[in-house]
DOTIVO-581645 format. One record per atom (N, C-alpha, C): residue in three letters; x, y, z. Coordinates in steps of 0.05 Angstrom, whole numbers, plus 5000, padded with zeros to 4 digits. Atoms other than C-alpha are relative to their C-alpha. Example, Ala and Ser with C-alpha at 12.3 -4.5 7.8 and 13.67 -1.06 7.14 Angstrom:
2
ALA501849765000;ALA524649105156;ALA501850245000;SER498449764999;SER527349795143;SER498550225014;
***
This chain:
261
UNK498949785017;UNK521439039269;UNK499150275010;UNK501149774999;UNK521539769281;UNK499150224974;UNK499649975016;UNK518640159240;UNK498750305002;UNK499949735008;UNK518940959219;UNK496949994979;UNK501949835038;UNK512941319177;UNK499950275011;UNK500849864996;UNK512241969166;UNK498750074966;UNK501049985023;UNK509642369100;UNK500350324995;UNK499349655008;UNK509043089072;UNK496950094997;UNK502649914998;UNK501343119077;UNK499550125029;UNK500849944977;UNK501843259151;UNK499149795009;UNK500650164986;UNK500142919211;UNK497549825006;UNK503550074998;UNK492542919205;UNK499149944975;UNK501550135032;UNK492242629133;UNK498649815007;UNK500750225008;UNK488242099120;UNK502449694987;UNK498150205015;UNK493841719079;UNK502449965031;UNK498350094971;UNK498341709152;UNK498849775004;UNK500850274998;UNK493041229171;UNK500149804987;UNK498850255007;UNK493740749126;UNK503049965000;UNK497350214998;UNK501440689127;UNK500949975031;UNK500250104974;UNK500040619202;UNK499149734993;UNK501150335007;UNK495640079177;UNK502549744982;UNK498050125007;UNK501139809136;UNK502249915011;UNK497850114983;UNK506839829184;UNK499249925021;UNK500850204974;UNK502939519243;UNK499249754985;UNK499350215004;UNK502838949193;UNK501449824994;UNK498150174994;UNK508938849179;UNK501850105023;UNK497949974976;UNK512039079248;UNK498549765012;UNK501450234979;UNK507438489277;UNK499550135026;UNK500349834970;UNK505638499347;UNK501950015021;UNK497849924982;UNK512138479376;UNK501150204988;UNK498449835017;UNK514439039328;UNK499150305017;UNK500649734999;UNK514839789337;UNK498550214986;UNK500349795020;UNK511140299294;UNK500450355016;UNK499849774991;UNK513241039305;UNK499350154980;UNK501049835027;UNK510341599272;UNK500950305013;UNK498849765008;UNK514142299260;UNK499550184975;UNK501049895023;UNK510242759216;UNK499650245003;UNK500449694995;UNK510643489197;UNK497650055020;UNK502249834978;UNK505643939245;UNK498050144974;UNK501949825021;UNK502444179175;UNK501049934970;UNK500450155035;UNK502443969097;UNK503550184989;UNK496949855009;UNK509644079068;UNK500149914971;UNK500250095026;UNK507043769002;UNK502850274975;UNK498449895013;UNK512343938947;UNK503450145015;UNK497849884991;UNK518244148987;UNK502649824996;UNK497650025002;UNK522343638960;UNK501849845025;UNK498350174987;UNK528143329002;UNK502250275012;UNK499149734979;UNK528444069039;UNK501049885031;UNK498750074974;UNK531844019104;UNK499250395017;UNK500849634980;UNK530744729161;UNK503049995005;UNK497349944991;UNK538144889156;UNK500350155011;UNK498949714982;UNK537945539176;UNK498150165023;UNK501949844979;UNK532345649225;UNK498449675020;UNK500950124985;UNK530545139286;UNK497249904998;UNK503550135007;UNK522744769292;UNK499149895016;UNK500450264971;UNK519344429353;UNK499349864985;UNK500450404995;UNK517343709369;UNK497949995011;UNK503150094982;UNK510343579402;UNK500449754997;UNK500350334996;UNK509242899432;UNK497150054999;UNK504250095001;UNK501042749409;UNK499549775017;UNK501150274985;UNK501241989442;UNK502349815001;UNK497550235003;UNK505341329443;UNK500850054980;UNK498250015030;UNK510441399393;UNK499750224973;UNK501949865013;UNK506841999363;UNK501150304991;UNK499149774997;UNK510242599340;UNK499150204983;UNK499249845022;UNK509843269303;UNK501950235005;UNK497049945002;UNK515343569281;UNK498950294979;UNK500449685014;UNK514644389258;UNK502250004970;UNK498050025016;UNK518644209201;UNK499049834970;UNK500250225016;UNK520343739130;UNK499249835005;UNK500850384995;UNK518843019115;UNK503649985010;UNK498050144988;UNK525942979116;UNK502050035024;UNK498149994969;UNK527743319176;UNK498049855023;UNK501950174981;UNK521942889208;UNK501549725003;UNK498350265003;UNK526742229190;UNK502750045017;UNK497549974985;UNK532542599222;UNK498950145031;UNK501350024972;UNK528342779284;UNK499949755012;UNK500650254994;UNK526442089293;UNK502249915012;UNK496850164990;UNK533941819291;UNK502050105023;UNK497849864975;UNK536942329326;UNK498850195026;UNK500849854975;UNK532042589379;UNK498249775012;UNK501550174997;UNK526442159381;UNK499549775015;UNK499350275003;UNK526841439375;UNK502449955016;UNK498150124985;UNK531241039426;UNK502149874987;UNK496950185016;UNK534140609377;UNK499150004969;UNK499450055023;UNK534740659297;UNK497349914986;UNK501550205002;UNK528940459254;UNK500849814981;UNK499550165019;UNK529039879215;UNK499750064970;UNK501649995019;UNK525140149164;UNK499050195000;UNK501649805000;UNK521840769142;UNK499050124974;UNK501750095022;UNK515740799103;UNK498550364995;UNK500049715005;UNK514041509080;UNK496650014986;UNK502550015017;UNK506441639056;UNK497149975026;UNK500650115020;UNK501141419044;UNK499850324976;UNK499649675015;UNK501742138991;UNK497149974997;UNK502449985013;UNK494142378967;UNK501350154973;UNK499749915020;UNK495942388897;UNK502449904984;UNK497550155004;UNK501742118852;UNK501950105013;UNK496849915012;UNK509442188855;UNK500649884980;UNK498450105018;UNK510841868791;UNK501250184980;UNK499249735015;UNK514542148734;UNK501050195011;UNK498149714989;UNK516742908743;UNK498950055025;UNK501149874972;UNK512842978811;UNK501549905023;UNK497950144980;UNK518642478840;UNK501250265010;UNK498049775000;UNK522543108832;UNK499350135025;UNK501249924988;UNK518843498875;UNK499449975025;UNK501850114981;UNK515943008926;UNK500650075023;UNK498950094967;UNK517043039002;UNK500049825005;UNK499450384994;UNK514942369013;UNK501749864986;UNK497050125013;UNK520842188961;UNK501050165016;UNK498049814985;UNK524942739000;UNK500649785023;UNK500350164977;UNK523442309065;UNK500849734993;UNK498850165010;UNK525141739034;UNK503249985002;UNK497050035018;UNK531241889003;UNK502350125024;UNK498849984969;UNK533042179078;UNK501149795015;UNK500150314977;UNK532441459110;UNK502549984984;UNK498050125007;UNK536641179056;UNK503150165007;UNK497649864997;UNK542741739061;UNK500849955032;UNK498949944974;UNK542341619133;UNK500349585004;UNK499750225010;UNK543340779102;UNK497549855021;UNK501950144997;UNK536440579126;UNK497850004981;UNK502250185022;UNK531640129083;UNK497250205002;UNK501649734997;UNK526040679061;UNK498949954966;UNK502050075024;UNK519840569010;UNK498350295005;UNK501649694993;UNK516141218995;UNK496949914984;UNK502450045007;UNK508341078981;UNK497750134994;UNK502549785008;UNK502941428943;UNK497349834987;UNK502850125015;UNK496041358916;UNK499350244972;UNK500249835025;UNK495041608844;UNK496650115001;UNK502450045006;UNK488141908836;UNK498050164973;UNK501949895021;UNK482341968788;UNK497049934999;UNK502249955004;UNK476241938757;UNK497749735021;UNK500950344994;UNK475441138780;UNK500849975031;UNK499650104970;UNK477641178854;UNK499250365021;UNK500749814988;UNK476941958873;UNK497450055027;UNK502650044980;UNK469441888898;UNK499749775018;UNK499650204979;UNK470941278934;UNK498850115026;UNK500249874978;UNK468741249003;UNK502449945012;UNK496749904995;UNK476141159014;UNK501449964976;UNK498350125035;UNK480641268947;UNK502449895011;UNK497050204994;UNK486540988988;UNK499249725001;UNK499850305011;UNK483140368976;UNK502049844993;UNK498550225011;UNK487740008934;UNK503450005012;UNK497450064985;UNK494240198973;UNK499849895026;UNK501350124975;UNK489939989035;UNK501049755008;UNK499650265013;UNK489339358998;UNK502949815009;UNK497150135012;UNK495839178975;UNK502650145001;UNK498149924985;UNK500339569012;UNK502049835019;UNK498350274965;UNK502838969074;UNK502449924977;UNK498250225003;UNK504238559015;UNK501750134976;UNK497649835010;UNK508839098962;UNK502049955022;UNK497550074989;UNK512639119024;UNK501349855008;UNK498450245008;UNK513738539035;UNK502349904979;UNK499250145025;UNK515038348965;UNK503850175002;UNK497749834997;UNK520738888969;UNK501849955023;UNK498650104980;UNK523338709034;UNK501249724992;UNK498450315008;UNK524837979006;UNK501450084982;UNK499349985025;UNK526638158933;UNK501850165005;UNK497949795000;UNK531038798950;UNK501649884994;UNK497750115015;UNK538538618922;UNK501750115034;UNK498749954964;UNK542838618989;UNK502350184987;UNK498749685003;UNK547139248981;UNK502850015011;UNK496649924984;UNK555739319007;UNK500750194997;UNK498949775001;UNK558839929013;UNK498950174971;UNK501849895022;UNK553840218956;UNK500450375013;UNK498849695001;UNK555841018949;UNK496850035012;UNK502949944991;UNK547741088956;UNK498649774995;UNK501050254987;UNK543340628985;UNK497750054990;UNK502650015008;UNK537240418943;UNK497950065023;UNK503050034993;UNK530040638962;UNK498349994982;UNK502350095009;UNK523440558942;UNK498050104988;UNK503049785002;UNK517440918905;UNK498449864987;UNK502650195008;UNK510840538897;UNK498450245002;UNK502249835007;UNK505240898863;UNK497649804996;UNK501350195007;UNK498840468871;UNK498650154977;UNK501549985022;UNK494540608809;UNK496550195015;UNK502149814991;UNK487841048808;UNK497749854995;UNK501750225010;UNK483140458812;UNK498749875030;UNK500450104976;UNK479040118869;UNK501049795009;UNK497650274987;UNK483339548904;UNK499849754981;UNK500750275016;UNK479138968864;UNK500150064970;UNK498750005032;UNK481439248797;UNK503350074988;UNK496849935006;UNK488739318806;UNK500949764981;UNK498750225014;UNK492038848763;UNK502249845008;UNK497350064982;UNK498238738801;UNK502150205001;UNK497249774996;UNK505239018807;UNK502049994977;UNK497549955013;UNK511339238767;UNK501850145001;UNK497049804999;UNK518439408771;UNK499750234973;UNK499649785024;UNK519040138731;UNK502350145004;UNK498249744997;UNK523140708714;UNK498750215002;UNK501749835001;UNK521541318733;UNK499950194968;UNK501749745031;UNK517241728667;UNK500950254996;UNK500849795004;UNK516242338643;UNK497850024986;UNK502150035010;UNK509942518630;UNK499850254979;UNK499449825015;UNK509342908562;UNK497950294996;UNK501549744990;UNK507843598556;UNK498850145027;UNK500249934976;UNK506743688631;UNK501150165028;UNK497949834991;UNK510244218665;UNK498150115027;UNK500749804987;UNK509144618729;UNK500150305001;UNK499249694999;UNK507445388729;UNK499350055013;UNK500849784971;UNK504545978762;UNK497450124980;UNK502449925009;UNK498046218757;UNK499150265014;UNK500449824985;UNK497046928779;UNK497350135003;UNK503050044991;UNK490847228818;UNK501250335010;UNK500849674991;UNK489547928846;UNK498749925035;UNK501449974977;UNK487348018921;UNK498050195001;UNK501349715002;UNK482048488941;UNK500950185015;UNK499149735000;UNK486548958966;UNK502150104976;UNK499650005027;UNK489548908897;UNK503949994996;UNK497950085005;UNK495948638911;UNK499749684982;UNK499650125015;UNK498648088865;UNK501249695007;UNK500350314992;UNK498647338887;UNK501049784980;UNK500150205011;UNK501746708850;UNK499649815011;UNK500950384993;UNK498845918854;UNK501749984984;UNK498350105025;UNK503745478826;UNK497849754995;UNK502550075011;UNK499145068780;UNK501549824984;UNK499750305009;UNK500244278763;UNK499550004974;UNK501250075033;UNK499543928691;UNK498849815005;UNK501250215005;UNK495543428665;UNK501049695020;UNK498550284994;UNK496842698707;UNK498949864984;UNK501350245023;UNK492742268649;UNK500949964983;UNK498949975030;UNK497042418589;UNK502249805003;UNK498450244997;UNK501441978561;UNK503250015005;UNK497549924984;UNK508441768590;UNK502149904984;UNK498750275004;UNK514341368579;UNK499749724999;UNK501050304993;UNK512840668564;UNK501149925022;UNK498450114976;UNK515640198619;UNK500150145024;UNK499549814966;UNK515640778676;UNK498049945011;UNK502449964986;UNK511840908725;UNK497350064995;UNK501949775013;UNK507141358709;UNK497949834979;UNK500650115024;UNK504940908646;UNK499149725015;UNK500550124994;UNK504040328689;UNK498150025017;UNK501149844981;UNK500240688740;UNK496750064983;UNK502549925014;UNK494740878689;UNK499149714976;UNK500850265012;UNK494940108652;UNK499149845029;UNK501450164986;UNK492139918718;UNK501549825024;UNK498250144982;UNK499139708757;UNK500550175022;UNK498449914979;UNK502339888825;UNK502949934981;UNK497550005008;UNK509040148805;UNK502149955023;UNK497449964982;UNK515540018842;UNK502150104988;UNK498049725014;UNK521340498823;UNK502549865020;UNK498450004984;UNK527440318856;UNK502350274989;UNK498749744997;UNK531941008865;UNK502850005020;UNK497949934983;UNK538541278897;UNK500050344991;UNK499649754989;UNK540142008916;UNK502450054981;UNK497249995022;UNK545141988855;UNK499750154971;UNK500549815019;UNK544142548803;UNK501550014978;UNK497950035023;UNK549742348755;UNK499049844986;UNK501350185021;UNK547842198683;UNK501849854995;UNK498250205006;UNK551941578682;UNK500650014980;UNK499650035024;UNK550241518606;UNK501150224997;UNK498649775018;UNK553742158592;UNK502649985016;UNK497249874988;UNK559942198645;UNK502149794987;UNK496850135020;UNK565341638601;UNK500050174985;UNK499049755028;UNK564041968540;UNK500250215001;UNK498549725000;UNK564842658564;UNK501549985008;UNK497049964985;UNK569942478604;UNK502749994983;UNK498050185020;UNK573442148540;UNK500550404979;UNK500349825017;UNK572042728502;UNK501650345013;UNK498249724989;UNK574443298551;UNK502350045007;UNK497050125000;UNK580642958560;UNK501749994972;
***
């Protein structure tokens, strides 16, 4: 198997290594792993693309790239500069920190994801939730460490085989904020919303007394949607999310359609 990672933490995360560690277990040792990862942290940008301004390529080593750019123009580097032939698979992560809930919105490593699939390759995006119980770890990627080979696996068998599908399922696994030997297991979710949790701006002064905004996260502990992500994520589960690049509220387009007619 060949197989794609990149992520939106940058090249020199910590979480790269493990979904190196992950896809050199399931590419085996006849398999490929290639790695295509921004040149610098693109956290939050989403399923941005560099439409309007060019980005180099550095080769670091075998199979080794960074790319001045998105997660998801790192997926379309790969395919169309890169890489000799197509990957099988492309595993996005490992994130430091969730995507569940409203931070899907957001993510790069969903961006990158949701890249593979539009371009109809099989694409799981992977994060590590963290907190109080895995933070100080001497690695908190512990439990995606863990039980990372075998999620993908599990997903690679179980997936639903797909025909001319408008958008081509991918993947978002959030392992839980727990050390490996207290995960509980896994579960299919939907993605949450977590309540009351919004992103703003937090503004600051420089000392030459110009005016600076941080945009400034909510709570990740509060409570969610039952059944989602997010909610399973903090009962102690690895979530799986299955997703498409498809923005239409199904439940609403008959009946408005019925209605505007």
């Amino acid at each position: 198997m060949r197989i794609l990672i990149t992520n939106d933490d940058g090249i020199n995360a910590p979480g790269l290594k493990v979904a190196k560690a992950i896809a050199d277990q399931i590419a085996g040792p006849d398999g490929e792993v290639w790695t295509v990862a921004p040149a610098f942290e693109q956290s939050g940008v989403g399923h941005c693309i560099s439409y309007t301004h060019p980005f180099m390529v550095a080769k670091q080593g075998v199979r080794r790239f960074a790319a001045e750019g998105s997660p998801a123009d790192c997926v379309l580097t790969a395919i169309y500069d890169v890489m000799p032939d197509r990957p099988d698979l492309v595993i996005s992560g490992v994130n430091r920190g969730n995507n569940s809930a409203e931070n899907t919105l957001y993510s790069g490593t969903i961006g990158a994801a949701m890249e593979a699939a539009l371009q109809d390759i099989p694409a799981i995006a992977m994060s590590q939730y963290y907190g109080p119980d895995n933070a100080d770890l001497n690695d908190p990627f512990e439990a995606a460490l863990t039980h990372g080979a075998a999620i993908v696996r599990q997903i690679l068998d179980k997936s639903p085989t797909e025909r001319n599908a408008d958008y081509r399922l991918f993947y978002n696994v959030n392992f839980p904020p727990l050390p490996a030997a207290d995960v509980k297991g896994s579960r299919v979710t939907t993605q949450g919303r977590r309540e009351n949790t919004f992103f703003s701006v937090e503004p600051h002064s420089s000392p030459s007394g110009r005016n600076f905004l941080w945009i400034k996260g909510g709570p990740q502990h509060g409570a969610c949607t039952p059944g989602s992500d997010a909610s399973a994520n903090l009962d102690g589960f690895i979530s799986v999310t299955p997703m498409r690049a498809d923005l239409t509220a199904h439940d609403v387009a008959s009946g408005l359609k019925d209605r505007w007619e």
